[in-house]
C-alpha positions in Angstrom: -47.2 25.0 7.0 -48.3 28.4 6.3 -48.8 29.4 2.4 -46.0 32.1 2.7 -43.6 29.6 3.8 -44.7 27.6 1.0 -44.8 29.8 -1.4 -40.8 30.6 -0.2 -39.9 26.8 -0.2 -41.2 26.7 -4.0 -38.9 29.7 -5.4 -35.9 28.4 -3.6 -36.2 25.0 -4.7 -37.2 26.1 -8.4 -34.2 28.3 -8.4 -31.8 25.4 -7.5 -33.4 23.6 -10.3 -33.1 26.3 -12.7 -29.5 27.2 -12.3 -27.4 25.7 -14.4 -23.4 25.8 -15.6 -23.2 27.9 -18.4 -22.3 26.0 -21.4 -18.9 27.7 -21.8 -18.1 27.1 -18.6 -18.2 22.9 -18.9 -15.4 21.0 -20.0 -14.2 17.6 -19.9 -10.5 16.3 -20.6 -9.8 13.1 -21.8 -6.7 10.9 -20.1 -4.6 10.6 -23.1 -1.5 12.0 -24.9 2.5 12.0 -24.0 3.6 12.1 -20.1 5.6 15.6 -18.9 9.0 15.5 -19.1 9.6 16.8 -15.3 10.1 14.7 -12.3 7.5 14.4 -10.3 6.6 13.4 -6.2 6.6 9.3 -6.2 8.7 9.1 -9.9 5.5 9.0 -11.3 4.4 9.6 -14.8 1.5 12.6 -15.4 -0.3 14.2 -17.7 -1.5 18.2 -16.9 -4.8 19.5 -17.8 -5.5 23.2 -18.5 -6.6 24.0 -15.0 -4.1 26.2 -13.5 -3.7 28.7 -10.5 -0.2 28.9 -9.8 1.5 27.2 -8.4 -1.2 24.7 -8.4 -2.8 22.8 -11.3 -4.7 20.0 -12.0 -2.9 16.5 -13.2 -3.8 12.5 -14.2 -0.8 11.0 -12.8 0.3 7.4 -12.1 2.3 4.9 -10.2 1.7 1.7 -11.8 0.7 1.0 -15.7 -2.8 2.7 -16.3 -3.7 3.4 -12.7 -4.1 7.1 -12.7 -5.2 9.4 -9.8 -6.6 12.5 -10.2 -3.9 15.1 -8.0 -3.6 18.6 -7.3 0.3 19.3 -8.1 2.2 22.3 -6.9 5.7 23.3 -8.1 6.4 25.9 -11.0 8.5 24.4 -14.4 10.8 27.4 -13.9 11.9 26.2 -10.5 13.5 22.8 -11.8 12.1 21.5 -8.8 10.1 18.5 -7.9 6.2 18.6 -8.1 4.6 17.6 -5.6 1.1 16.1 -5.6 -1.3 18.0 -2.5 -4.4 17.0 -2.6 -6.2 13.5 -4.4 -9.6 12.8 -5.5 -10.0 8.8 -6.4 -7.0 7.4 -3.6 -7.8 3.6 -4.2 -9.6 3.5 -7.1 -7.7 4.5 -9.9 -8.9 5.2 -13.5 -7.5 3.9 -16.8 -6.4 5.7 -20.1 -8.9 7.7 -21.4 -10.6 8.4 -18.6 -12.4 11.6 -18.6 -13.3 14.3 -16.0 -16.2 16.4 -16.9 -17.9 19.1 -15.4 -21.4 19.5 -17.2 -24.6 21.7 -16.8 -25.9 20.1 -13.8 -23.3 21.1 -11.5 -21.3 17.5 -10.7 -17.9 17.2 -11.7 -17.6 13.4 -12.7 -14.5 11.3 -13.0 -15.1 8.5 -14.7 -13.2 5.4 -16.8 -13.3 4.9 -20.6 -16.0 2.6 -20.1 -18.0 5.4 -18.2 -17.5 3.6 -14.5 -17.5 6.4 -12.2 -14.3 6.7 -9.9 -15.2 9.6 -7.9 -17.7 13.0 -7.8 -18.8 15.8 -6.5 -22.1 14.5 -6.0 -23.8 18.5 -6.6 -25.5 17.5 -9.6 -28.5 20.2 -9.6 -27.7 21.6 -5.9 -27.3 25.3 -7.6 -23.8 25.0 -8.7 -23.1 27.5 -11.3 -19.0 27.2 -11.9 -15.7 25.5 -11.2 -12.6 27.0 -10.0 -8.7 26.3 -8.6 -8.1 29.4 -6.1 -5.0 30.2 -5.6 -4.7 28.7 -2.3 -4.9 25.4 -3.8 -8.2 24.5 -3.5 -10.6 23.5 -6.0 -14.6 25.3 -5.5 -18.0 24.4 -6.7 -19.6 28.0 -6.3 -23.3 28.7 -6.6 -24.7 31.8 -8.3 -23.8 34.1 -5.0 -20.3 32.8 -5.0 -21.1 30.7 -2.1 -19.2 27.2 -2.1 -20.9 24.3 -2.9 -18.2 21.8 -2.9 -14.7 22.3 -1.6 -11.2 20.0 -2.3 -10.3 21.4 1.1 -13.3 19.5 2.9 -11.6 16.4 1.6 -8.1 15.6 2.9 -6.0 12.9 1.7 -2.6 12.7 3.4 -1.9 17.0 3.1 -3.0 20.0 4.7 -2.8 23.0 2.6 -2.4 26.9 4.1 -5.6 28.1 5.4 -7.6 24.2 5.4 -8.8 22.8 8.5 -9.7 19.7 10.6 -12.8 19.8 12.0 -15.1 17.5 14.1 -16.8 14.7 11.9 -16.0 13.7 8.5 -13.1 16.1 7.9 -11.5 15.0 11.0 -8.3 13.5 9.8 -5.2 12.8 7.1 -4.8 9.5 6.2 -1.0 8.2 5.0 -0.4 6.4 1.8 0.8 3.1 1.9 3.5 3.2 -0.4 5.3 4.9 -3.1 4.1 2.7 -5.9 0.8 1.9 -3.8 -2.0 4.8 -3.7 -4.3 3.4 -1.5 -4.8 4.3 2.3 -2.1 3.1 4.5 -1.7 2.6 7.5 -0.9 6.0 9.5 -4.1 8.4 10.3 -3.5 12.3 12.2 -6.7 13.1 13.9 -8.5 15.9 15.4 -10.2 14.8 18.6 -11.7 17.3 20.8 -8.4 17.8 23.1 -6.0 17.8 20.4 -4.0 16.2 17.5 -2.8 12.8 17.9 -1.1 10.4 15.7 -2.4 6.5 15.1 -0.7 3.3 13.5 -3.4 1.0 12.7 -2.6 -3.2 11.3 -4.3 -5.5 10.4 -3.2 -7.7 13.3 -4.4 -4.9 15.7 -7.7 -4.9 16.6 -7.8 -1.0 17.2 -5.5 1.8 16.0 -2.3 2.5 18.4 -1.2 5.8 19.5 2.3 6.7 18.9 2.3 10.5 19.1 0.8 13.7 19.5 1.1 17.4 18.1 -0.8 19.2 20.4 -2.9 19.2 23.3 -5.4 21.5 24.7 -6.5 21.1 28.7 -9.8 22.8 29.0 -12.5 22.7 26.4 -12.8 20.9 22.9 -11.4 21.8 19.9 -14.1 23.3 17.3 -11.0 23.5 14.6 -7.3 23.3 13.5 -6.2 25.0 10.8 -2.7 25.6 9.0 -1.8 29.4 9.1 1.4 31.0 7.6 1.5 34.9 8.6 4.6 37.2 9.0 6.1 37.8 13.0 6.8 41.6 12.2 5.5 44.1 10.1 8.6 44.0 8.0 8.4 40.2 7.2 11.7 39.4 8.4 10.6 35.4 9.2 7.2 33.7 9.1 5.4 31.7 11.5 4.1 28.8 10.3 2.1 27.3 13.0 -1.3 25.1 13.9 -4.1 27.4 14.7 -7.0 26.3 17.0 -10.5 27.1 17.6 -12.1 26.1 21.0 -15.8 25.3 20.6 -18.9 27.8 22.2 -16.0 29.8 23.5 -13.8 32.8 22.7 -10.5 31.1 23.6 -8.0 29.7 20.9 -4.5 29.6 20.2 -1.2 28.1 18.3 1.4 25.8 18.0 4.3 27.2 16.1 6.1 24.5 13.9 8.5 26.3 12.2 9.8 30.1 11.6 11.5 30.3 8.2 13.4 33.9 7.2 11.4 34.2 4.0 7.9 34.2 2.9 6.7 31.2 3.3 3.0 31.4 2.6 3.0 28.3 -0.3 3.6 25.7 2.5 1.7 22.3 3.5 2.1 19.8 6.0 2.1 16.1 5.0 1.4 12.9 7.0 3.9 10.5 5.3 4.4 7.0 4.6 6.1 6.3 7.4 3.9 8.0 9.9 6.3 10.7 10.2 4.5 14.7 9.9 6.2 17.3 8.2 6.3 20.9 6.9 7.1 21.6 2.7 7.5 25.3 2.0 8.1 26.1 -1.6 10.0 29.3 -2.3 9.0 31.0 -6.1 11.3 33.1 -6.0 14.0 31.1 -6.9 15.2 28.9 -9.9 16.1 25.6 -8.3 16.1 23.7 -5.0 12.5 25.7 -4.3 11.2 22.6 -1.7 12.5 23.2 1.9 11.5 20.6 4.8 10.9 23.4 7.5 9.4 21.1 10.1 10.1 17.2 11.2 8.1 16.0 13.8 10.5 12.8 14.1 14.1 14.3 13.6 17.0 12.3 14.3 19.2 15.3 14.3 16.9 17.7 16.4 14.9 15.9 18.7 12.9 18.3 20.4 9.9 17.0 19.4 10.2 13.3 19.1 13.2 11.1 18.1 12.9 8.5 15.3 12.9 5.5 17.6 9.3 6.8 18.6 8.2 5.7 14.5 6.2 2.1 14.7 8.5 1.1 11.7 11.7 2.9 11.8 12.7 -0.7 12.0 11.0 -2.0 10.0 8.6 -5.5 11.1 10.8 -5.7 14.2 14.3 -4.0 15.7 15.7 -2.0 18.8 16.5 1.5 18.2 18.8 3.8 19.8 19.3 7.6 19.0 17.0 7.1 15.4 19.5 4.4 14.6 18.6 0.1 14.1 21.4 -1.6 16.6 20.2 -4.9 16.8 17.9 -7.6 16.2 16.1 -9.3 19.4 16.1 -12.5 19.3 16.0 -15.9 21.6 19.7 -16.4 21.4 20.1 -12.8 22.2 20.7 -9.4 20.1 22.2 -9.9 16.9 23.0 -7.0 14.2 19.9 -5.4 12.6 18.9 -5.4 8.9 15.7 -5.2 6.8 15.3 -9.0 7.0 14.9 -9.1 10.7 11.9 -10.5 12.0 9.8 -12.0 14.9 10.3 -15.7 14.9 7.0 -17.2 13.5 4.9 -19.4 15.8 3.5 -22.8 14.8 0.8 -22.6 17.0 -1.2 -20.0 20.0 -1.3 -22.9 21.7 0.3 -22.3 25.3 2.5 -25.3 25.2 4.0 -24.6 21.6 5.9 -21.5 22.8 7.9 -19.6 25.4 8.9 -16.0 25.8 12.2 -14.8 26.0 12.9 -11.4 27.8 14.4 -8.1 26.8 15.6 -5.7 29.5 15.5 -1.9 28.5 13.0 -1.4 26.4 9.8 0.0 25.4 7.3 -0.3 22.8 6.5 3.0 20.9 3.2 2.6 22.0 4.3 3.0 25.7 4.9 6.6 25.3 1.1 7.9 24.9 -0.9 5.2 26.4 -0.8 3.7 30.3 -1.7 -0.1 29.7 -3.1 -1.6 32.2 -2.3 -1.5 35.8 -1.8 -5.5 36.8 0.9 -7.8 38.1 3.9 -8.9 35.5 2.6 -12.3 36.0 -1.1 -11.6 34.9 0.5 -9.4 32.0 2.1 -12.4 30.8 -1.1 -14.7 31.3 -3.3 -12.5 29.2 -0.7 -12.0 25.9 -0.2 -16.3 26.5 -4.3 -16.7 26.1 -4.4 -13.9 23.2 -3.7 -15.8 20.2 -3.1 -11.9 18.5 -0.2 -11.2 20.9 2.9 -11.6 19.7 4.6 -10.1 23.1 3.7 -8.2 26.3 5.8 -4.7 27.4 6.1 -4.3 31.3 7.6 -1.2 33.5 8.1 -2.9 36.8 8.2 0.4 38.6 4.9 1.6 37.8 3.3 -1.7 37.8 2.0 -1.5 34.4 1.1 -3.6 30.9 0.8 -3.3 27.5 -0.1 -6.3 25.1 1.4 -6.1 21.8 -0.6 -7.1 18.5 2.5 -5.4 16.5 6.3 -5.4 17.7 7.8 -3.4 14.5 10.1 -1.3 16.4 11.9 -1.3 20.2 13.2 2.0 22.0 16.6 0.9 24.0 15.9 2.4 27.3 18.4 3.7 30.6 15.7 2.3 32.8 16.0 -1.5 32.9 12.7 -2.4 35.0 11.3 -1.5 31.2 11.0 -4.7 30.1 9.5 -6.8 27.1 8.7 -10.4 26.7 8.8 -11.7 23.2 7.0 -15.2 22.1 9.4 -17.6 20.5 8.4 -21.5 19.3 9.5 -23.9 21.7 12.2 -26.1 19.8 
């Protein structure tokens, strides 16, 4: 190494080392004190901190007795309208009362319990971070002395994408749902970025790989370098917005966009949302107004407009097991037949895998909402069957007899009734 390049090393690591936070420029808040009196995403209770861009502002909320998460919230007092939580830092590992998140000299902005067990970081403890700030886009910077950014919320996706955040290859490939309103852990619905498009996976713990059950867009030639949300007026006059997923193709000039949605006012404070139940949708909040500011201006899975996908196509409109017609539960399959469908309708439970302990019992019509976006495998209907009998996993086997093709199922959870009645599933039952 030559002693200029040494010498050039040196200053730049000596001026990492040397720049600091200024000291009015730390903080650290303390989880304590009365909830807020508003209503709040998840009927959760919250307390705000100080940090505010608005609409956005920093918040310890919880779920469950003294499990708190540290949330971005969006949604103005004035508008008498629900808060909604965008972006999380510590999803399944919650802190107690009197937690604390301090940002100090060295850069790192620490969450941490009473007890000083660290939930979550920044990890830029002296990486030349000189201050912390909420833009008013929503997310939450680590800038360094040239206002470069260190650290960025929007590099870390929970289940929301913000206006002007992206999906890119690696780590910051993908939303992950939440597995239930009182829950804030991951769940069981991811939407990923691969390199020829968005697509949607359900993932159990009975599968032993995550099934695809939908897709947002696809791109034929190339890979994708990026996706990012972008709201952005369709005339000069800002009659309507287009609100739409914008794409990068990698090494090449080439790109484009998938409108969602096309709202006649601004809609710039929007985000899209993988929910608990696997469905993907657009929230556009409108300041301007008093109450009722929350609009759902996309639904991927709309019962009413189906243009996209219908309900049916959601792993658990039904819940652990139903057959679904027009985004509607119309029965509940069964041995003896189809009987009417409710919450407590299940697969009958098997003794034994054991290939002498059970049967199946056949369903004409159907298909599995895993059919849609995957091609099983091309074999004969009686193979299909012999490979779901000598899975233990398999709890039923989906064949088109048309196309000659198979799909094992490690979940059942919900059935599309079908015009086409070479569609067929096979269900295990318990011999009696």
């Amino acid at each position: 190494m030559s002693p200029l390049l040494s010498l050039f090393l040196f200053s730049l690591f000596a001026f990492v080392a040397q720049a600091q936070v200024p000291a009015n420029q730390t903080f650290k808040f303390v989880n304590e004190g009365e909830f807020g009196p508003y209503i709040v995403e998840y009927d959760g209770n919250y307390r705000m901190l100080s940090v505010f861009s608005s609409p956005f502002q920093l918040a310890f909320y919880n779920t469950t007795p003294n499990a708190f998460t540290l949330a971005l919230r969006m949604g103005l007092t004035r508008s008498e309208s629900l808060f909604r939580w965008v972006w999380e830092a510590n999803r399944g590992n919650p802190v107690g009362e009197n937690a604390t998140l301090a940002f100090g000299k060295d850069g790192n902005l620490v969450l941490a319990d009473a007890d000083g067990r660290v939930a979550w970081q920044t990890n830029t403890a002296n990486k030349g971070v000189v201050g912390f700030k909420l833009l008013p886009t929503g997310n939450v910077v680590l800038y360094d002395s040239k206002g470069n950014f260190v650290w960025q919320s929007f590099d870390h996706p929970t289940d929301t994408l913000l206006v002007g955040q992206s999906l890119r290859p690696g780590t910051i490939n993908k939303l992950v749902s939440r597995v239930s309103e009182t829950e804030n852990k991951d769940g069981p619905y991811s939407l990923v970025m691969e390199p020829k498009g968005i697509f949607l996976y359900y993932k159990s713990n009975n599968s032993p790989k995550s099934i695809l059950y939908s897709q947002l867009f696809t791109i034929e030639k190339g890979s994708l370098d990026h996706v990012t949300l972008n709201v952005a007026p369709d005339t000069d006059e800002g009659y309507a917005y287009d609100i739409s997923l914008e794409y990068q193709v990698a090494n090449s000039s080439s790109g484009g966009n998938a409108i969602l949605a096309r709202p006649k006012y601004n809609s710039t404070l929007t985000f899209l949302r993988l929910g608990i139940d696997g469905n993907v949708k657009l929230y556009t909040y409108y300041d301007k107004v008093d109450w009722r500011a929350w609009e759902v201006t996309f639904t991927l899975f709309d019962r009413d407009n189906s243009i996209w996908e219908t309900e049916c196509q959601l792993p658990e409109r039904c819940g652990n097991f139903g057959l679904c017609e027009d985004s509607q539960c119309v029965a509940c399959p069964s041995s003896k037949g189809l009987f009417g469908w409710s919450k407590a309708c299940e697969p009958e439970k098997l003794a034994s895998c054991a290939a002498n302990s059970f049967h199946y019992y056949k369903v004409e019509g159907v298909d599995h909402f895993m059919s849609k976006y995957t091609r099983g495998t091309a074999i004969k209907e009686t193979d299909c069957g012999k490979k779901c009998t000598s899975d233990c996993k398999c709890l039923g086997y989906f064949y088109n007899q048309d196309t000659s093709r198979c799909w094992i199922a490690y979940d059942l959870k919900t059935l599309t009734k079908v015009a086409n009645s070479t569609h067929v599933a096979y269900i295990k039952t318990p011999n009696q």
